[in-house]
C-alpha positions as CSV (number, residue, x, y, z in Angstrom):
1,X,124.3,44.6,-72.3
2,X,124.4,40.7,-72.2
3,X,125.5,39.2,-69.4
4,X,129.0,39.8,-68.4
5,X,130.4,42.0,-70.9
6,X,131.3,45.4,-71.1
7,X,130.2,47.7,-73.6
8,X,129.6,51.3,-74.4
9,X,126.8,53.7,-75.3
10,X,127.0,57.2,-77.0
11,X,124.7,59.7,-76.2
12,X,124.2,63.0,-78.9
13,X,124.5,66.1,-77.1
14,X,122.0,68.2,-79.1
15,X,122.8,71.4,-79.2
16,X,126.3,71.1,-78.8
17,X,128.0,72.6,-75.6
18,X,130.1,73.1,-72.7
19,X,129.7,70.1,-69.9
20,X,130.3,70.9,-66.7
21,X,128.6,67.4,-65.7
22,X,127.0,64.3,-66.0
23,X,123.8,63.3,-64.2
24,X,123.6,59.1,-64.1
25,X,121.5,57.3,-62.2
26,X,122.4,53.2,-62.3
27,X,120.2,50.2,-63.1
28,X,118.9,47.8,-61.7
29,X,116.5,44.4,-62.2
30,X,114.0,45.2,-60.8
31,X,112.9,41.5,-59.7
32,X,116.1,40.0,-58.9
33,X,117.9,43.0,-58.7
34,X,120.9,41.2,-60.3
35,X,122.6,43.7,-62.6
36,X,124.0,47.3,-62.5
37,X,127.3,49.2,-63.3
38,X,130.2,49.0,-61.2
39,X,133.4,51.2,-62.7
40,X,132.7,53.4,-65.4
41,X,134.6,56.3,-68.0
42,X,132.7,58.4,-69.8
43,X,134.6,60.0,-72.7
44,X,133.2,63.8,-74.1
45,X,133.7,64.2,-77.7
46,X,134.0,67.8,-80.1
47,X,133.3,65.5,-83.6
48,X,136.0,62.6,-83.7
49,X,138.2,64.3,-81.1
50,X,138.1,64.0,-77.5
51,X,138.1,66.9,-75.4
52,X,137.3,65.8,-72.0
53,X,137.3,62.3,-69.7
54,X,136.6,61.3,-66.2
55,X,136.0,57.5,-64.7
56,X,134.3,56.5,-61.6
57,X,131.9,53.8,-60.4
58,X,129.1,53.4,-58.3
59,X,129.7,52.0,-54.5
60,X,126.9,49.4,-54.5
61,X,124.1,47.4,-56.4
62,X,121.3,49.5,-55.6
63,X,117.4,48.4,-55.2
64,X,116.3,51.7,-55.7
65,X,119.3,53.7,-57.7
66,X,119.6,57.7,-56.8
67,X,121.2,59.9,-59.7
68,X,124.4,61.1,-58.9
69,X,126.3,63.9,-60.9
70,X,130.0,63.2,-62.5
71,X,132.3,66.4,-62.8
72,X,133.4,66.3,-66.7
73,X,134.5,69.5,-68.2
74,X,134.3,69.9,-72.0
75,X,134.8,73.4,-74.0
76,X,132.4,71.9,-76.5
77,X,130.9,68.7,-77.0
78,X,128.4,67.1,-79.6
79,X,128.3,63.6,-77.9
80,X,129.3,61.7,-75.2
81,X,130.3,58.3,-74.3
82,X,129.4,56.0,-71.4
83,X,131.6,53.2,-71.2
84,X,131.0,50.3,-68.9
85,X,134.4,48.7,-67.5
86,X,133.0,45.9,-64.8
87,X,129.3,45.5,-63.3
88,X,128.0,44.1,-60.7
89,X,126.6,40.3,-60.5
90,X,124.9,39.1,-63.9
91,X,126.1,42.6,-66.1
92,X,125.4,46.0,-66.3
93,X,122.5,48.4,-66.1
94,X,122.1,51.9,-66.5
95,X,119.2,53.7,-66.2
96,X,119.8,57.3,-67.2
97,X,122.0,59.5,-68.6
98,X,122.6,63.1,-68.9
99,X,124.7,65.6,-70.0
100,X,124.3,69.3,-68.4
């Protein structure tokens, strides 16, 4: 995202499915190490309705970012949404995403 904005990013969940989880791992700049997501919600979608949400956020700007998994229960979903609500210094990052 450009620098200090929030934004989203919408992942297909192909085949569609239950979601017990998500697996994330932050960003990071890899040089300055100047960017990364701070709070987060991540919205689970059946179509155009919503059938799960959690939020959460990372504790720290991280040099070298471990994935972490998010609880988010969803009877069926065929995408999901990330959505970045602050960051750390310059912006966000995020590195990985993944539904299970």
């Amino acid at each position: 995202l450009p620098d200090a904005t929030g934004g989203w990013l919408d992942v297909r969940v192909d085949p569609p499915r239950a979601l017990s989880k998500v697996r994330l791992t932050n960003g990071h700049n890899r040089d300055y190490n100047d960017r990364a997501v701070r709070a987060y919600r991540i919205e689970a979608y059946d179509g155009d309705h919503m059938v799960g949400q959690t939020t959460g956020q990372f504790p720290a700007l991280a040099p070298h970012p471990t994935p972490v998994d998010v609880p988010l229960r969803a009877p069926h979903a065929t995408r999901i949404r990330f959505v970045v609500t602050s960051w750390f210094s310059l912006g966000s990052a995020l590195a990985e995403i993944h539904p299970e």
